[in-house]
N, C-alpha and C positions, 0 to 999 in steps of 0.2 A: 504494500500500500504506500509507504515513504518512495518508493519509487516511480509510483504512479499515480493516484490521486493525491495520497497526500502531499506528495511533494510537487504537486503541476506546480505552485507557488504563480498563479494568475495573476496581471496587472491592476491595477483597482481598479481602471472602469469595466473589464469582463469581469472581476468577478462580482461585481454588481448586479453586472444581464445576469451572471449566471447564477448567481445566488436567487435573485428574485424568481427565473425562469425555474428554478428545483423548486422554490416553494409556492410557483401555480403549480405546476406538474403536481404537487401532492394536492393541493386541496381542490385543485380548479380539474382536475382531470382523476387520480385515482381516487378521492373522496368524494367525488362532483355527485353521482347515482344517491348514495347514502346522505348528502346536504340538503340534497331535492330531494328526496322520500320525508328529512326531519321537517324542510319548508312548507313540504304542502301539508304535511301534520299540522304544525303549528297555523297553519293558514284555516285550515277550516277548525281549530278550538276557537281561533278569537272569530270566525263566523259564528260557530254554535254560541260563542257567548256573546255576541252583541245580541242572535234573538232572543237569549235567554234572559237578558238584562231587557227587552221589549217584553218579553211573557210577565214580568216578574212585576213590571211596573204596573202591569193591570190587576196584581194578586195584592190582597190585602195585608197588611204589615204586621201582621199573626201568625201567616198562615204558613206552613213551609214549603215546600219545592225539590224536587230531584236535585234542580239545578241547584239551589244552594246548598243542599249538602255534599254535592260534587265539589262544589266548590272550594271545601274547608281546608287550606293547606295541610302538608305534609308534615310531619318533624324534619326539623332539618338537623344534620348529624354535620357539624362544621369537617371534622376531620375527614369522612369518608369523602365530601363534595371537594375537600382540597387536593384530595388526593388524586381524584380526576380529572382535576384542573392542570393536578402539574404532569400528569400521567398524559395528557393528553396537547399539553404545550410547551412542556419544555423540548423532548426531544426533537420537535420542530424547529423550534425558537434555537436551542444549541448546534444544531446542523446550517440552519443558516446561520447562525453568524459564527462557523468556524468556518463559511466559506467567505463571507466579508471578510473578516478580520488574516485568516492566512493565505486564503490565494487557493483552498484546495477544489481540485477536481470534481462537483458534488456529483455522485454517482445516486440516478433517479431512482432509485430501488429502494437505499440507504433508508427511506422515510417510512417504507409500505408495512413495516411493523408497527411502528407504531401509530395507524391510521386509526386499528383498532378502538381509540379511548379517544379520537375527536370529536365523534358526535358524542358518548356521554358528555365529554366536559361542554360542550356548545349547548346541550341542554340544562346542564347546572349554572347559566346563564340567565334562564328563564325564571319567573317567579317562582315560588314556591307554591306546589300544586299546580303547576299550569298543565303539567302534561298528565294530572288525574283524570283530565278531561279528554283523554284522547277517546277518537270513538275509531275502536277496534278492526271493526267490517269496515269502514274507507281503508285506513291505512292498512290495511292487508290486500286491498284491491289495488290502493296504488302501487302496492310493492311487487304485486303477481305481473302486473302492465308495464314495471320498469324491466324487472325481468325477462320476461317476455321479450322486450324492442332491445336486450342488453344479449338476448341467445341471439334475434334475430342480424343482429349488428355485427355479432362475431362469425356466423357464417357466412355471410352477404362478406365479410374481411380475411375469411379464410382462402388457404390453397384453393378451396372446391365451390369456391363461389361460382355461381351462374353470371355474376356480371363482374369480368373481367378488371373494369376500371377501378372496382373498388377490392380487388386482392389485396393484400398486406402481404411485402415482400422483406418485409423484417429476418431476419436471422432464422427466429423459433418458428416463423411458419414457412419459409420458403422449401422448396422442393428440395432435399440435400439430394435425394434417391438421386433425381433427372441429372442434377450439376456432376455427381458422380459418375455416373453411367456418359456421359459426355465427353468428358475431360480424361477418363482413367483409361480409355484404351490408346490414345493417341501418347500420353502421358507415359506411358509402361515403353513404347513402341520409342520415346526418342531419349529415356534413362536408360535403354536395353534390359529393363529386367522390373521388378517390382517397386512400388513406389512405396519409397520407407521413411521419407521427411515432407511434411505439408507445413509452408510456411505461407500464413495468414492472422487476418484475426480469430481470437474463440471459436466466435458462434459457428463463423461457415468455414473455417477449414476443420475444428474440430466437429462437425457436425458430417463432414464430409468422410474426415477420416472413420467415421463409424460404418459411414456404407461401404468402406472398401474391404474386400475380405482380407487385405496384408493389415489393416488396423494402423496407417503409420502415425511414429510421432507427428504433435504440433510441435514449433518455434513460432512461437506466440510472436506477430509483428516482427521475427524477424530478431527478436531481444533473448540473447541468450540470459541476462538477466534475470527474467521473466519464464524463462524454461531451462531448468537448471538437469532436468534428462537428456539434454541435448548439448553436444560441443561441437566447436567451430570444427574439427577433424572431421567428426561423424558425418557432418551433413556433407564435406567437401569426399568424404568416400563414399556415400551411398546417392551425393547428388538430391536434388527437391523439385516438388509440386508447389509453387508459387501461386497464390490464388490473390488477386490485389484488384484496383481500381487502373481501369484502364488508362494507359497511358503512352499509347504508340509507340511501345518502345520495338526495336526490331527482336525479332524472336518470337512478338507477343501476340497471343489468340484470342482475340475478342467470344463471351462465351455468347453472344446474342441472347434476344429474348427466350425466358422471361427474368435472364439475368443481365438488363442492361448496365451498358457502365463497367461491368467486369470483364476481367479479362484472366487468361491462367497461359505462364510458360513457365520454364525448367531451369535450374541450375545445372549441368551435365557434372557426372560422379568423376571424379579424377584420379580413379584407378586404387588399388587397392586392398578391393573385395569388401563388399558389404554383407554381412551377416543378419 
């Protein structure tokens, strides 16, 4: 991590964009479903209680009501409601500003545990007793309808989407099988033998190396660093499967659609014997 996020050591004005752009990513995009689900809760208690406060003014000043006994707050337990406050803000609130303040690389994942405890603490925001008023059959119908548009959303963005425009060609969902079966015979054919070093990033050279039946190492970006299974010998005796971003170099094999933009050529093995 000191070698790579933590130590990107970013200039103040990125890591500004990028501190603020981590903490929309958590609230504005992985929290966004769950903020809208507590919104439109909270949106129809204070509907149910404006009629309730109409019904209530036509009821005699004796008489009781569902609604005001719904109404009676809660106890409130200081210690437990602090505890979701900070449960639920600090780890945010410390992540960003360990990328304000050091320049580090903020990796958008970093946050996705603890998303868990932000709608409590945004509801320990609300009065006391507000959400004894929640009425159960809506907010379970709104939650089946987000649902619902949230499966619908991820297959219409999967590999087997029926509309093409809208695939998601991210790492975790792109075709590893297709890029393999592509790249590995011509790849075998100008190493002269089996492919036993793929050098790219994680997701799609290690994902590729799973569909090969030789299983070869990664060199992560190329950073012996970063892949400490691997030495500058090894790769120079068994040679590599280079998978990167296109860049006309000579040598280099554009992989076409639906992997635009990339491209895959070889390091040639420089004698040896590879094992």
């Amino acid at each position: 991590a000191m070698n790579t996020s933590l130590g990107a050591h970013i200039d103040r004005f990125a890591r500004v964009v990028e501190s603020v752009r981590w903490l929309a990513d958590q609230l504005l995009n992985r929290a966004a479903l769950a903020l809208i689900l507590l919104w439109l809760t909270a949106r129809a208690i204070r509907r149910a209680s404006r009629d309730s406060a109409a019904a209530d003014a036509a009821v005699a000043p004796g008489d009781s009501s569902p609604a005001r006994d719904m109404a009676t707050p809660a106890p409130v337990h200081d210690d437990a409601r602090a505890l979701l406050l900070l449960a639920g803000a600090v780890p945010l609130a410390f992540t960003f500003a360990l990328g304000l303040l050091t320049g580090a690389d903020l990796q958008l994942q970093w946050g996705t545990a603890f998303l868990l405890f932000v709608v409590p603490a945004v509801m320990e925001l609300a009065p006391a007793g507000f959400w004894r008023r929640v009425d159960l059959r809506r907010m379970f119908v709104a939650f089946a309808v987000i649902q619902s548009l949230l499966i619908i959303q991820n297959h219409l963005a999967s590999p087997h989407s029926p509309v093409a425009a809208l695939r998601d060609h991210h790492w975790r969902t792109f075709d590893s099988q297709a890029l393999a079966q592509q790249v590995a015979p011509a790849a075998r054919a100008a190493l002269g033998g089996p492919i036993r070093v793929i050098v790219g990033n994680t997701g799609e050279a290690g994902s590729v190396s799973l569909r090969l039946p030789e299983h070869p190492l990664v060199l992560i970006d190329g950073n012996y660093a970063a892949s400490p299974w691997l030495s500058p010998q090894r790769v120079a005796q068994c040679g590599a499967l280079v998978l990167d971003v296109a860049r006309g170099l000579p040598g280099e094999h554009p992989l076409g659609p639906p992997f635009v933009g990339r491209a895959w050529h070889v390091v040639p093995p420089q004698g040896g014997g590879c094992n």
